[in-house]
PyMOL Python script that loads the backbone (N, CA, C, O; Angstrom):
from pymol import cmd

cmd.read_pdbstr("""\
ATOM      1  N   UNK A   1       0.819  -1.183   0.000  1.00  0.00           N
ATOM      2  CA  UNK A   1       0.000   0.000   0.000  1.00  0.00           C
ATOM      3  C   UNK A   1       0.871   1.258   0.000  1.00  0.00           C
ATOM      4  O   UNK A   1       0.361   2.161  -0.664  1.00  0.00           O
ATOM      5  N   UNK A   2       1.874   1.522   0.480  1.00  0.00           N
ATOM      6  CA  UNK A   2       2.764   2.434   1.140  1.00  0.00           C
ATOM      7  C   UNK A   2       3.005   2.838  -0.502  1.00  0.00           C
ATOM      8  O   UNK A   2       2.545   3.959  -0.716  1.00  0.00           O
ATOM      9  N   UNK A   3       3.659   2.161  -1.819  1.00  0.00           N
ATOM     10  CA  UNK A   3       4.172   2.114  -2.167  1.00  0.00           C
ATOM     11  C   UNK A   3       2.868   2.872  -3.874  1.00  0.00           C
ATOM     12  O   UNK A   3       3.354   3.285  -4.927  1.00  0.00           O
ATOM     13  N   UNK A   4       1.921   2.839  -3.694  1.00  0.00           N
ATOM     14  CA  UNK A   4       0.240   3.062  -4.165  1.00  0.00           C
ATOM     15  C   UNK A   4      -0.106   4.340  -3.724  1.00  0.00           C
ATOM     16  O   UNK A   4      -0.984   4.951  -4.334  1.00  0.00           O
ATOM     17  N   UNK A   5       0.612   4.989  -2.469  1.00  0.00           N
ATOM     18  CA  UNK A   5       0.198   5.872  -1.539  1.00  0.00           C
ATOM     19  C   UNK A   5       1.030   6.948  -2.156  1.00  0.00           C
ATOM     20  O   UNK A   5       0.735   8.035  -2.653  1.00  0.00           O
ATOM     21  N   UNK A   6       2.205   6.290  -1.967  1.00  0.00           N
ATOM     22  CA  UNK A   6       3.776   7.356  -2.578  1.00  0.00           C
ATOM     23  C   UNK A   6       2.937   7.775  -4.043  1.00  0.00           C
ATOM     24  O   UNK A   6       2.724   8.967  -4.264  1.00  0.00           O
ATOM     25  N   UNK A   7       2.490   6.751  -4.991  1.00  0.00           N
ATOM     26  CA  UNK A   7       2.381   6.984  -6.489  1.00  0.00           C
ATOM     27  C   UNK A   7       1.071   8.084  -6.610  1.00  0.00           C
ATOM     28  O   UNK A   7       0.947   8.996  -7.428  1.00  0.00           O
ATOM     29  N   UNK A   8       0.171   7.693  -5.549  1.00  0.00           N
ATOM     30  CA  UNK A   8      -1.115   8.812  -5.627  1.00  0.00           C
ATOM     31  C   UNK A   8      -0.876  10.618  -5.158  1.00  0.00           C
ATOM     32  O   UNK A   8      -1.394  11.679  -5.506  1.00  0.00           O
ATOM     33  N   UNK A   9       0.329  10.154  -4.078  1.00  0.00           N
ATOM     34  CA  UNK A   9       0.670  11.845  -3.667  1.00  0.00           C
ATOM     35  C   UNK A   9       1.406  12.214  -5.084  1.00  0.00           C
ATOM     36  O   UNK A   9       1.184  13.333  -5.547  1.00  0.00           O
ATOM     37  N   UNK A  10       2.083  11.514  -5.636  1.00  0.00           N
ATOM     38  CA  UNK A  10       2.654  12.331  -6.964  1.00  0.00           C
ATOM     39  C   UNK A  10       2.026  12.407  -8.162  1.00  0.00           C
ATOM     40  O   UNK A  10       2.588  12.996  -9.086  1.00  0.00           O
ATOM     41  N   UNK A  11       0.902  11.887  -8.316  1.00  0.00           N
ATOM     42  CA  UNK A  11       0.311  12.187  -9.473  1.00  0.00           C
ATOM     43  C   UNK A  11      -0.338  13.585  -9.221  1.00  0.00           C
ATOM     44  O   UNK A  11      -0.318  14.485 -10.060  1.00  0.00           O
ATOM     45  N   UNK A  12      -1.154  13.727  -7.474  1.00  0.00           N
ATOM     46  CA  UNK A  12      -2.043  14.429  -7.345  1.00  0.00           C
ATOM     47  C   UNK A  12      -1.331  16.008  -6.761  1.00  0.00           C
ATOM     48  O   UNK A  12      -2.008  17.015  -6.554  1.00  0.00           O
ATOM     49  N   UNK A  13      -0.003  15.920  -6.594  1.00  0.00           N
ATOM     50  CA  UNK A  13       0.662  16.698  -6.348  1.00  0.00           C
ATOM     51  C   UNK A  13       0.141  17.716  -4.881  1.00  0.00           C
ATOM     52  O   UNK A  13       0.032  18.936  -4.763  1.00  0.00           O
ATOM     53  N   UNK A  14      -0.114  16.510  -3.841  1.00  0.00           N
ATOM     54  CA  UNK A  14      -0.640  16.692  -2.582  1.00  0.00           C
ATOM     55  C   UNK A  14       0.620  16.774  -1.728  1.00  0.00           C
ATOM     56  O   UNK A  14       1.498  15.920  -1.850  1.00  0.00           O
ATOM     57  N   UNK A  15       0.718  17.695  -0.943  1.00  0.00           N
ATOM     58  CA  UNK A  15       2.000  17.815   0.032  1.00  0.00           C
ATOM     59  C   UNK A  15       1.252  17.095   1.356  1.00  0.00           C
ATOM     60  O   UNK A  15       0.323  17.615   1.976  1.00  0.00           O
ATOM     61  N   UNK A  16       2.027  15.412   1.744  1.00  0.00           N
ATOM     62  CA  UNK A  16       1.462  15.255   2.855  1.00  0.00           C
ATOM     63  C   UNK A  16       2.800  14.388   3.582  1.00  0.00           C
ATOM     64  O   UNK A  16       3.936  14.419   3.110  1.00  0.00           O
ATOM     65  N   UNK A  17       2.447  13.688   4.708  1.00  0.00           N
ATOM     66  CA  UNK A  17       3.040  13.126   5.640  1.00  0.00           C
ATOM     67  C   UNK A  17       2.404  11.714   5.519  1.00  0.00           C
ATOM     68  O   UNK A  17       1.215  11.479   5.737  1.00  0.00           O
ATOM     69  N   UNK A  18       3.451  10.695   5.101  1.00  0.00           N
ATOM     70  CA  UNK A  18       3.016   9.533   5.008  1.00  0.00           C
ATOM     71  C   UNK A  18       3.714   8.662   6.265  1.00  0.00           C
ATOM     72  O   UNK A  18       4.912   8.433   6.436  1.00  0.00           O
ATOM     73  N   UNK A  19       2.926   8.380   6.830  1.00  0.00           N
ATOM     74  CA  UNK A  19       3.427   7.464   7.642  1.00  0.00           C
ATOM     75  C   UNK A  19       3.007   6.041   7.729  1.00  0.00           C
ATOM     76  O   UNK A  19       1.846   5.711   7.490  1.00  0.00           O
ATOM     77  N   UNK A  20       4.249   4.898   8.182  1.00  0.00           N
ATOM     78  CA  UNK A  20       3.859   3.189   8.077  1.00  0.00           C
ATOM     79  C   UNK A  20       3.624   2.939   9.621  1.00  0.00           C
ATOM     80  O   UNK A  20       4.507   3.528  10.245  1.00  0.00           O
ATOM     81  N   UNK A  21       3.178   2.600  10.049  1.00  0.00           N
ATOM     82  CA  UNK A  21       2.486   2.262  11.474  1.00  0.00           C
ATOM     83  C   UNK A  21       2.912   1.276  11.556  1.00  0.00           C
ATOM     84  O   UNK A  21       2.721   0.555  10.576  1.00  0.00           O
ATOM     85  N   UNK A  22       3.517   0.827  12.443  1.00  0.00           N
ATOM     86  CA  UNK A  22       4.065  -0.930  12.813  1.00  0.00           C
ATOM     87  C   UNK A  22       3.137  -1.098  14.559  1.00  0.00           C
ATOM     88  O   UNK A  22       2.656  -2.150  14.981  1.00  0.00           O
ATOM     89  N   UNK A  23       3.125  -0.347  14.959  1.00  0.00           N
ATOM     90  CA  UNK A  23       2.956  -0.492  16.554  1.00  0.00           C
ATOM     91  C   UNK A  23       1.625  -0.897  16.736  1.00  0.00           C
ATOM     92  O   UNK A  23       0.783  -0.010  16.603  1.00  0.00           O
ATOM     93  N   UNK A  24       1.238  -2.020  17.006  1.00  0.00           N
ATOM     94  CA  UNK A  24      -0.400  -2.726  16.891  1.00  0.00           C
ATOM     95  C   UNK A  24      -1.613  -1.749  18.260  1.00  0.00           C
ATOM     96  O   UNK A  24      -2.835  -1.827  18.385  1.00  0.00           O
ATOM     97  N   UNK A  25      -0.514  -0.860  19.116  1.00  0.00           N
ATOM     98  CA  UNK A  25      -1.509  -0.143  20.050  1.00  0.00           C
ATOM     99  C   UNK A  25      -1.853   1.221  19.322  1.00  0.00           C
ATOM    100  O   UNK A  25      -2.763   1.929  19.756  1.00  0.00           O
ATOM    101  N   UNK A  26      -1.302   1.488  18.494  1.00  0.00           N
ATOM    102  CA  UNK A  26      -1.253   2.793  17.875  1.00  0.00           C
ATOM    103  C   UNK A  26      -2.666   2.090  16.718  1.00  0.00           C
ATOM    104  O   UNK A  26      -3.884   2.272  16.735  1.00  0.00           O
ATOM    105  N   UNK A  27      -1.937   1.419  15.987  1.00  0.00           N
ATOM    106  CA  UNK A  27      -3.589   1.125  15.200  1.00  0.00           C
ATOM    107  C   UNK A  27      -4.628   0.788  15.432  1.00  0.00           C
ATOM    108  O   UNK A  27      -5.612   0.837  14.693  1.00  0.00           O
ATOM    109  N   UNK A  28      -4.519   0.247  16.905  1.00  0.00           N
ATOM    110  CA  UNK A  28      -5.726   0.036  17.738  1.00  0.00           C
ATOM    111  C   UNK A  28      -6.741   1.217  17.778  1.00  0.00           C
ATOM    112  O   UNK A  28      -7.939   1.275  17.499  1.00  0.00           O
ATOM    113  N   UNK A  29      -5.637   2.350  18.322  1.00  0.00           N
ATOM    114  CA  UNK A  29      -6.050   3.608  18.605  1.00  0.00           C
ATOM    115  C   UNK A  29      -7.097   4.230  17.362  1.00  0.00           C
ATOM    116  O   UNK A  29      -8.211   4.752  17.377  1.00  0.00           O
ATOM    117  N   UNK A  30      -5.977   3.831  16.151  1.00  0.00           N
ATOM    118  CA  UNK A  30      -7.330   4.608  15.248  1.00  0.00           C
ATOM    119  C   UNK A  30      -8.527   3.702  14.761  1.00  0.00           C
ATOM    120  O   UNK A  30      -9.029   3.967  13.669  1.00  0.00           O
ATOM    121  N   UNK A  31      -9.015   2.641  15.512  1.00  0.00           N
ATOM    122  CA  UNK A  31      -9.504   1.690  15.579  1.00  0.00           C
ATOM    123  C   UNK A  31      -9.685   1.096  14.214  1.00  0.00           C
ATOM    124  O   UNK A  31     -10.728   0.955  13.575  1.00  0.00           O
ATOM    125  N   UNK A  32      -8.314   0.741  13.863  1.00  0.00           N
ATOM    126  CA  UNK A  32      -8.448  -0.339  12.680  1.00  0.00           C
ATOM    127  C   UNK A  32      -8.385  -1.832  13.686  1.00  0.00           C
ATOM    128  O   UNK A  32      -7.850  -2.367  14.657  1.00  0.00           O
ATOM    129  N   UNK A  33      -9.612  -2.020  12.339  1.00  0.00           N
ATOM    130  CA  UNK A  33      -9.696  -3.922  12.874  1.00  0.00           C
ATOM    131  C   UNK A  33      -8.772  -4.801  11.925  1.00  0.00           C
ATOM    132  O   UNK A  33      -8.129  -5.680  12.501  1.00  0.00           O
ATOM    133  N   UNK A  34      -8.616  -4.683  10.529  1.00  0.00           N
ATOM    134  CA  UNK A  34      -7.856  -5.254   9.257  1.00  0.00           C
ATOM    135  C   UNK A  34      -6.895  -4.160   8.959  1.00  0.00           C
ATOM    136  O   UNK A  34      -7.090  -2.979   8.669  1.00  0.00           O
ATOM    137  N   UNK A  35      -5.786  -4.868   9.109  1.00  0.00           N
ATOM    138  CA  UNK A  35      -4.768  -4.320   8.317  1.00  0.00           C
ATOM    139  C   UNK A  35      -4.330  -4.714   6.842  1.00  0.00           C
ATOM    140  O   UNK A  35      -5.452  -4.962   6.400  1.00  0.00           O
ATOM    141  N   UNK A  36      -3.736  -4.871   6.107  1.00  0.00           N
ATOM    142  CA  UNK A  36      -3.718  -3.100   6.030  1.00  0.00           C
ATOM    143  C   UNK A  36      -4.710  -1.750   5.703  1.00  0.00           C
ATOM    144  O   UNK A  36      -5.814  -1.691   5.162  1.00  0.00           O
ATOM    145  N   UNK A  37      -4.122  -1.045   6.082  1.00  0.00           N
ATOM    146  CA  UNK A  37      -5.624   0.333   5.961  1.00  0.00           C
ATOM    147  C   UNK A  37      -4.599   1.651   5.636  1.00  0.00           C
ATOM    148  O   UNK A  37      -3.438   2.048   5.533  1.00  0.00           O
ATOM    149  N   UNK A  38      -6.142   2.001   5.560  1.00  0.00           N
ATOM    150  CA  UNK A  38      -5.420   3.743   4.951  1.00  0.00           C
ATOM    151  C   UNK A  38      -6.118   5.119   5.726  1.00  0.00           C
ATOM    152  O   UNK A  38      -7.143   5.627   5.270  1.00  0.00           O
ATOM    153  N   UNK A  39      -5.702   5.442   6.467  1.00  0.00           N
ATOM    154  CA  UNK A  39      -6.009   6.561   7.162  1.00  0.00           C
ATOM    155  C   UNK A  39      -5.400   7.913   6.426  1.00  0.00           C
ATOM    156  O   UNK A  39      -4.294   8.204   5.971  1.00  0.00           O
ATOM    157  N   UNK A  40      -7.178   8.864   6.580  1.00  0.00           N
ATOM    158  CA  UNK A  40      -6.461  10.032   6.228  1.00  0.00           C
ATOM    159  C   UNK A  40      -7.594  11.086   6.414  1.00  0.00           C
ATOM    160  O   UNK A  40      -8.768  11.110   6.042  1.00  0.00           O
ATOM    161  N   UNK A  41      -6.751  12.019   7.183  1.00  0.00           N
ATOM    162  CA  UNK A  41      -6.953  13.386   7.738  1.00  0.00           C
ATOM    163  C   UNK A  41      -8.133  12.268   9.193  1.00  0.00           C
ATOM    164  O   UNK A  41      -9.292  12.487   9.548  1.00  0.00           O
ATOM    165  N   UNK A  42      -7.170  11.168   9.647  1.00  0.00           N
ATOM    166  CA  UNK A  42      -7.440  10.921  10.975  1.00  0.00           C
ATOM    167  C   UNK A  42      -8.986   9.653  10.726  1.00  0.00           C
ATOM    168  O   UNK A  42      -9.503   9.195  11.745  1.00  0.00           O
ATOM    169  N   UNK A  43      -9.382   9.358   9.724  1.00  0.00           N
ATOM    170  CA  UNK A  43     -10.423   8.337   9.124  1.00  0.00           C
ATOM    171  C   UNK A  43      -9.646   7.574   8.552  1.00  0.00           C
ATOM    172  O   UNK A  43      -8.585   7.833   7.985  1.00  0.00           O
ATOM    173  N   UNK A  44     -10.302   6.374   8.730  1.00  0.00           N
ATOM    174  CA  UNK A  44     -10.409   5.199   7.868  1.00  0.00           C
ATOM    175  C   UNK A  44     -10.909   4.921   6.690  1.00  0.00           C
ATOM    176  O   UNK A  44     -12.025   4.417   6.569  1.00  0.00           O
ATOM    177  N   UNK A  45     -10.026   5.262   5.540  1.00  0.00           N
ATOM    178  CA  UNK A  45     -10.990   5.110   4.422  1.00  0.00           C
ATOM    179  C   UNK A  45     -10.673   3.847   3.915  1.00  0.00           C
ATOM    180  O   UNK A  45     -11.388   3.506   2.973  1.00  0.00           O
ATOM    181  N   UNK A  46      -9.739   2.987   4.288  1.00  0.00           N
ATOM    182  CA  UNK A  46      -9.731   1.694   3.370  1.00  0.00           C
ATOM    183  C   UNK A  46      -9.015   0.878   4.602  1.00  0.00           C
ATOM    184  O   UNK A  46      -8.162   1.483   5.252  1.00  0.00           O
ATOM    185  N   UNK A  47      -9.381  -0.665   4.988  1.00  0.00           N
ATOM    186  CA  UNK A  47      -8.909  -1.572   5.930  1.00  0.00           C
ATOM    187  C   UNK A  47      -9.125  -2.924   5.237  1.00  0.00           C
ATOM    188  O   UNK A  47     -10.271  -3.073   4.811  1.00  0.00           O
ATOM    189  N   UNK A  48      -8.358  -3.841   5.050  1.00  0.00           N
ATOM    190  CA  UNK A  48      -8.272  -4.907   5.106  1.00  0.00           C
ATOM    191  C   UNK A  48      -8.031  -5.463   3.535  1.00  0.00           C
ATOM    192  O   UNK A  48      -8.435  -6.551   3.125  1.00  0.00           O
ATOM    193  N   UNK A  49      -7.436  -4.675   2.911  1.00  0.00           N
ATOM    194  CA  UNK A  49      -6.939  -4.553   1.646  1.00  0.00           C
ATOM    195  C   UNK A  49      -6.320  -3.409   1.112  1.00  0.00           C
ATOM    196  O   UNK A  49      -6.388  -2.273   1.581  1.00  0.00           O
ATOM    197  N   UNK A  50      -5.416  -3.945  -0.387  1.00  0.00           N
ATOM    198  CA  UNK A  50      -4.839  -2.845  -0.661  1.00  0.00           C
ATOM    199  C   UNK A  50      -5.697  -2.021  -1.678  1.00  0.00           C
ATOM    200  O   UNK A  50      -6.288  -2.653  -2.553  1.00  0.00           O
ATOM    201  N   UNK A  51      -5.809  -0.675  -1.631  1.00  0.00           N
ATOM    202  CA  UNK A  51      -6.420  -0.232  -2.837  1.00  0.00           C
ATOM    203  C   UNK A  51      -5.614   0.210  -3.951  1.00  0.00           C
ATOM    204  O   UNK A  51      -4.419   0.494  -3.857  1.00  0.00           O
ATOM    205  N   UNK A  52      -6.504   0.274  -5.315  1.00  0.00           N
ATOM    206  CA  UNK A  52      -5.294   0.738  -5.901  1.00  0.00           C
ATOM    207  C   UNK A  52      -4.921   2.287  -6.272  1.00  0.00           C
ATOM    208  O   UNK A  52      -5.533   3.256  -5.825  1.00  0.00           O
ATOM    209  N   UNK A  53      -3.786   2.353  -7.187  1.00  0.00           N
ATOM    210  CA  UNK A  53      -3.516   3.761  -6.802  1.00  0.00           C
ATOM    211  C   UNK A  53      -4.605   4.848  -7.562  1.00  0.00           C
ATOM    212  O   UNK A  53      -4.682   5.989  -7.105  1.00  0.00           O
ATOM    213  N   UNK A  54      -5.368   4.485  -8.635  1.00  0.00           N
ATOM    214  CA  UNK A  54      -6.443   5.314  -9.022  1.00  0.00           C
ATOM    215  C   UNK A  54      -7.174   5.701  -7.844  1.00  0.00           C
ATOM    216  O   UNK A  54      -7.386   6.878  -7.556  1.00  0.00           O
ATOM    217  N   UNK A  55      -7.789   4.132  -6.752  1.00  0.00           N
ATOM    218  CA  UNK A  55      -8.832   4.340  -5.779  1.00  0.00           C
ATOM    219  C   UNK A  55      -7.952   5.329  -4.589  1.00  0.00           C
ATOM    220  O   UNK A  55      -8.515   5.665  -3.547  1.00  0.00           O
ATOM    221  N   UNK A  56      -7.028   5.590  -4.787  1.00  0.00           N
ATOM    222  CA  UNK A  56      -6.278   6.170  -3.500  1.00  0.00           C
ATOM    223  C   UNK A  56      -6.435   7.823  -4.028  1.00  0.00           C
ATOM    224  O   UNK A  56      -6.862   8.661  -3.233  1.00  0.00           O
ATOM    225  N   UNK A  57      -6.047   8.205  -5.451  1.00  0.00           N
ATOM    226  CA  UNK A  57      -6.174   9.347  -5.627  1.00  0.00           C
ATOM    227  C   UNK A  57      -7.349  10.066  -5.456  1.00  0.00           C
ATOM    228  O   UNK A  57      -7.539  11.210  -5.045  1.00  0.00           O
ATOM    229  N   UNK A  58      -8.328   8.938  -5.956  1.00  0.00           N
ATOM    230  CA  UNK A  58      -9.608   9.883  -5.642  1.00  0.00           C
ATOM    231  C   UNK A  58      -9.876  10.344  -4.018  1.00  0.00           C
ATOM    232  O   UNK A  58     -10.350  11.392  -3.580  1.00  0.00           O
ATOM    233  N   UNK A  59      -9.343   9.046  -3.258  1.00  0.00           N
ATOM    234  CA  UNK A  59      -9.532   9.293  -1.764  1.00  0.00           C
ATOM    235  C   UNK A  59      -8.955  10.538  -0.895  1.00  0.00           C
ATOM    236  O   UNK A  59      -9.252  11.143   0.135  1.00  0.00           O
ATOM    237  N   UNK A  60      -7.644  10.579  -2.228  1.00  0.00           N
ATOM    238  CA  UNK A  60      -7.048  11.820  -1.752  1.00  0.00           C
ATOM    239  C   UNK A  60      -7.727  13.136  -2.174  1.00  0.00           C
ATOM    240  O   UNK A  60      -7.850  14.035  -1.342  1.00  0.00           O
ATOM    241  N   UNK A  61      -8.186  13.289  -3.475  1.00  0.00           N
ATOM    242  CA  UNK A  61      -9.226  14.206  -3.670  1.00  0.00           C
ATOM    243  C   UNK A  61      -9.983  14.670  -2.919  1.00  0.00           C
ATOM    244  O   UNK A  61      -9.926  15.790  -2.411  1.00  0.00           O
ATOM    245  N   UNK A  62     -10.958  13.666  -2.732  1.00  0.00           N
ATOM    246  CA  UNK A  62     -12.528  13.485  -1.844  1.00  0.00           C
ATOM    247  C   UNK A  62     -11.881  14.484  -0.270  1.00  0.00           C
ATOM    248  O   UNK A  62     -12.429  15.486   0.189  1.00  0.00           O
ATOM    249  N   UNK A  63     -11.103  14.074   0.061  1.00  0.00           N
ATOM    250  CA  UNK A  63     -10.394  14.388   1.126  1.00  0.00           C
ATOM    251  C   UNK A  63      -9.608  15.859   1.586  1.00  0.00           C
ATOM    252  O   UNK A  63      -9.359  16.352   2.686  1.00  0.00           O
ATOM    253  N   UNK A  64      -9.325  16.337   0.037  1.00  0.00           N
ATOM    254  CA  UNK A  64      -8.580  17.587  -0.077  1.00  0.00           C
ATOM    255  C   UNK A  64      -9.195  18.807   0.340  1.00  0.00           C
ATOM    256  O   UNK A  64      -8.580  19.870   0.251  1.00  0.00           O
TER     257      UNK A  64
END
""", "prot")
cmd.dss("prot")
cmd.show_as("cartoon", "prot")
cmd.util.cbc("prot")
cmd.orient("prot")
């Protein structure tokens, strides 16, 4: 996903902060149940699969 995420901030030419979460209390926190997921601006927009990088840009859109 990380790697889908990188390709959607550069198409969409979004200045953001990507971060990989390893720490299972921290993802608790943003209450993901399936990993992997995609949090953004603090929501869950995608868990328990990867999306792809079209579905990520729009998310980043929707989001902007």
């Amino acid at each position: 996903m990380q790697e889908n995420v990188k390709k959607a901030l550069e198409i969409t030419g979004i200045d953001a902060r990507l971060e990989h979460v390893y720490d299972l209390r921290k993802i608790g926190q943003y209450g993901v149940k399936l990993t992997p997921a995609l949090i953004i601006d603090g929501k869950i927009r995608v868990s328990g699969r990867v999306p792809s990088v079209d579905e990520i840009v729009e998310l980043l859109k929707s989001a902007a």
